[in-house]
C-alpha positions as CSV (number, residue, x, y, z in Angstrom):
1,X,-1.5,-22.5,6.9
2,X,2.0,-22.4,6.3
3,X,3.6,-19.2,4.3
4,X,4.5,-19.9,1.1
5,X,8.1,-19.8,0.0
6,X,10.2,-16.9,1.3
7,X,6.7,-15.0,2.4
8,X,6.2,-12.7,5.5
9,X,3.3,-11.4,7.1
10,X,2.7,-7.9,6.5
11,X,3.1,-6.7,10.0
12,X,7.0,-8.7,9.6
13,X,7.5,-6.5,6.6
14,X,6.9,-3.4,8.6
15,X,9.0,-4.5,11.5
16,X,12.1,-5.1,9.1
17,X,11.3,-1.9,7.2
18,X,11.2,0.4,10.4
19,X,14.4,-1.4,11.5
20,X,16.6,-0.6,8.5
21,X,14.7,2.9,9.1
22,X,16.3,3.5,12.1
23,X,12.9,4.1,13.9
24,X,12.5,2.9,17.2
25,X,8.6,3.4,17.7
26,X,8.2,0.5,20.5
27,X,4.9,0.2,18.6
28,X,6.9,-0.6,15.5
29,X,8.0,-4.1,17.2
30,X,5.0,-4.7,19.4
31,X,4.0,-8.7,19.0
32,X,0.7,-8.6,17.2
33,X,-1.0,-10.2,19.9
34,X,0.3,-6.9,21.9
35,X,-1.3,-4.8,18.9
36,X,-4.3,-6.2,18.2
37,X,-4.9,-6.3,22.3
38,X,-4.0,-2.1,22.3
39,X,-6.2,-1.6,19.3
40,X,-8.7,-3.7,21.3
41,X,-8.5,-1.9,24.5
42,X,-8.5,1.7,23.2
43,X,-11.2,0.6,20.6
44,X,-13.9,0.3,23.7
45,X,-15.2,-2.5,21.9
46,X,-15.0,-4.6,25.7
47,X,-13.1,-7.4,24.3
48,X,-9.4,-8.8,24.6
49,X,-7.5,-10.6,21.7
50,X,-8.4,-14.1,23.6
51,X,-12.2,-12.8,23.4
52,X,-12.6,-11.8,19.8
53,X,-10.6,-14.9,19.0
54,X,-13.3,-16.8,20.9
55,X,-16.2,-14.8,19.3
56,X,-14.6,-14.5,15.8
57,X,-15.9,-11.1,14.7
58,X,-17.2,-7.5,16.0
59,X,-19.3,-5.0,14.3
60,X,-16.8,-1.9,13.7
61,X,-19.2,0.0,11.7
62,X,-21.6,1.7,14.9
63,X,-18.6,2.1,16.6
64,X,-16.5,4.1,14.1
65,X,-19.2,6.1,12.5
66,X,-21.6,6.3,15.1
67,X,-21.7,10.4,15.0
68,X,-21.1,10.2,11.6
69,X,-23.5,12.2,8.8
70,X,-22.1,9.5,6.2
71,X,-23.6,6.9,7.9
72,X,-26.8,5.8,6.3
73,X,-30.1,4.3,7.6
74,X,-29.0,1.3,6.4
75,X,-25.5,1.5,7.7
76,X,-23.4,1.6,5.0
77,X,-21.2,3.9,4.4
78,X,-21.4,5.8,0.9
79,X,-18.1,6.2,-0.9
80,X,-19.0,9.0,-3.3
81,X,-18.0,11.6,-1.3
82,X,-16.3,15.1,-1.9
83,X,-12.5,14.1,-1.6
84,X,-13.1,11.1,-3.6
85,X,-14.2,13.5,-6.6
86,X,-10.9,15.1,-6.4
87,X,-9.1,12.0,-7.4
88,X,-8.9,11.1,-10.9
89,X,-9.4,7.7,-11.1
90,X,-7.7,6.9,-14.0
């Protein structure tokens, strides 16, 4: 699908924002095939951007809670927690 109008993907947003920053993060202006293949590699999930494009979708939630007292037997992750009640949400 095509962007509409004068549309930009987020990670194109960020790019032209860190530019008229003045940051110079090589990160900043990675391609996001490069991101999404560091994300994948340091993630341990054992997959590169051509496999999870080929597989479609990975279970995040063992790996980024697995030592995690949050994580219920049914593995989902409450939200009422302790910093949440210190946010007002109105």
């Amino acid at each position: 699908m095509e962007p509409l109008g004068e549309s930009l993907p987020n990670q194109e947003i960020f790019r032209r924002l860190a530019k008229v920053m003045n940051y110079d993060a090589k990160e900043l202006f990675a391609s996001d095939r490069a991101l999404l293949d560091s994300l994948l590699q340091k993630s341990g999930v054992g997959l590169d951007f051509a496999a999870l494009a080929q597989r479609g979708t990975i279970d995040w939630i063992p790996r980024l809670f697995a030592n995690s007292p949050a994580l219920s037997p049914t593995r989902v992750v409450p939200l009422e927690h302790a910093v949440c009640r210190l946010v007002d949400p109105l």
